[in-house]
N, C-alpha and C positions, 0 to 999 in steps of 0.2 A: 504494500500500500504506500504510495508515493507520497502522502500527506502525511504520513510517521516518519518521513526521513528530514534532518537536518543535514545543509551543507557550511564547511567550515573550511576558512583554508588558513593557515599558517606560515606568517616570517618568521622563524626567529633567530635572533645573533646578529640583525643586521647590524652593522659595526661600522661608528661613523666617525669621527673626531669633530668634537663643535666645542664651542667657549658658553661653558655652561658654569656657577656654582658664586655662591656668593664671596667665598675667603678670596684674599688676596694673592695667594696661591694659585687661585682658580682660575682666575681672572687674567692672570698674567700670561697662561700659556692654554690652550684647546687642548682639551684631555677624550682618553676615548668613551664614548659611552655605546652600550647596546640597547636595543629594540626591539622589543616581540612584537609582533601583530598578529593578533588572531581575527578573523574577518566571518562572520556571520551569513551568507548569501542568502537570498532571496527563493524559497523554495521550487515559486512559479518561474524563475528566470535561469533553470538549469538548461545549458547549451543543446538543442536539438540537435549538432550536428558537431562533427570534431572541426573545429575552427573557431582560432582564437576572437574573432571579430564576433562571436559569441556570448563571451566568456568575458570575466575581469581577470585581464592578465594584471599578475603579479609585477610585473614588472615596473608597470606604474608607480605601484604601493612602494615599491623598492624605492624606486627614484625619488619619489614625492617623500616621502621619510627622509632622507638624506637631502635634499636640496631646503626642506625644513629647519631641518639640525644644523646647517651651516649656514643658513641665512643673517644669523645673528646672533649676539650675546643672550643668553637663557638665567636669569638669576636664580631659576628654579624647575629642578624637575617638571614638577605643577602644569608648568605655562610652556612647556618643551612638549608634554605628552598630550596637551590641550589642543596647540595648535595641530600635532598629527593627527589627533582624533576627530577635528573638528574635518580638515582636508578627507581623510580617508573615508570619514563616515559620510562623505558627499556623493561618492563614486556609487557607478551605476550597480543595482544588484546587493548593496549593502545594508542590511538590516539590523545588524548588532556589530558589537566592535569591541575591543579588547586592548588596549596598547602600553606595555610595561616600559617603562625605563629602566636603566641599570648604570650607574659609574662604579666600574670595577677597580678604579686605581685611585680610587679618594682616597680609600686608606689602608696604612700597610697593615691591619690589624683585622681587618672587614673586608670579607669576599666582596658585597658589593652595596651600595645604597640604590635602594631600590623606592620606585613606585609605580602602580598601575590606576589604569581608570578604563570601567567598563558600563556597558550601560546591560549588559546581560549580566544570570548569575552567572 
């Protein structure tokens, strides 16, 4: 029954370098940060045919993440994963959305400081 199935597609690790964080440390130099996206599809807008002009190519989501991340100074996780979400969750076919952040090298003590923001559970 087609009406039980969800579709989901997944970035994750996209890995980008942007000038994100409030210390002074931070600020001084673009550090790397990662990005999940989990992406939510549209049930009714599963591709009839194998052809990406069907489909939401990924590759999009790739670019538009990363040309986000580098667009500008980010003082905060927050407004880094806001603006992704707001872009991505514009795109055709998308119904929920997902977008974690991660700076893995803020500190040498902490795998990573993280945040996410979704509008599914």
């Amino acid at each position: 029954m087609a009406d039980a199935l969800t579709r989901r597609f997944f970035l994750t690790g996209i890995e980008t370098i942007c000038s994100i964080g409030i210390h002074d440390f931070e600020k001084a130099a673009p550090q790397r940060v990662l990005i999940d996206i989990e992406v939510m599809l549209d049930p009714e807008m599963e591709p009839a045919i194998d052809n990406i002009n069907d489909a939401l190519n990924y590759d999009e989501i790739r670019q538009t993440v990363v040309n986000i991340s580098q667009s500008r100074h980010f003082d905060l996780q927050e407004t880094l994963a806001r603006a992704v979400f707001d872009a991505v969750r514009s795109m055709k076919s998308v119904v929920g959305l997902r977008v974690r952040t991660s700076k893995p090298d803020v500190y040498k003590d902490v795998n990573e400081a993280a945040y996410q923001l979704s509008d599914f559970a």
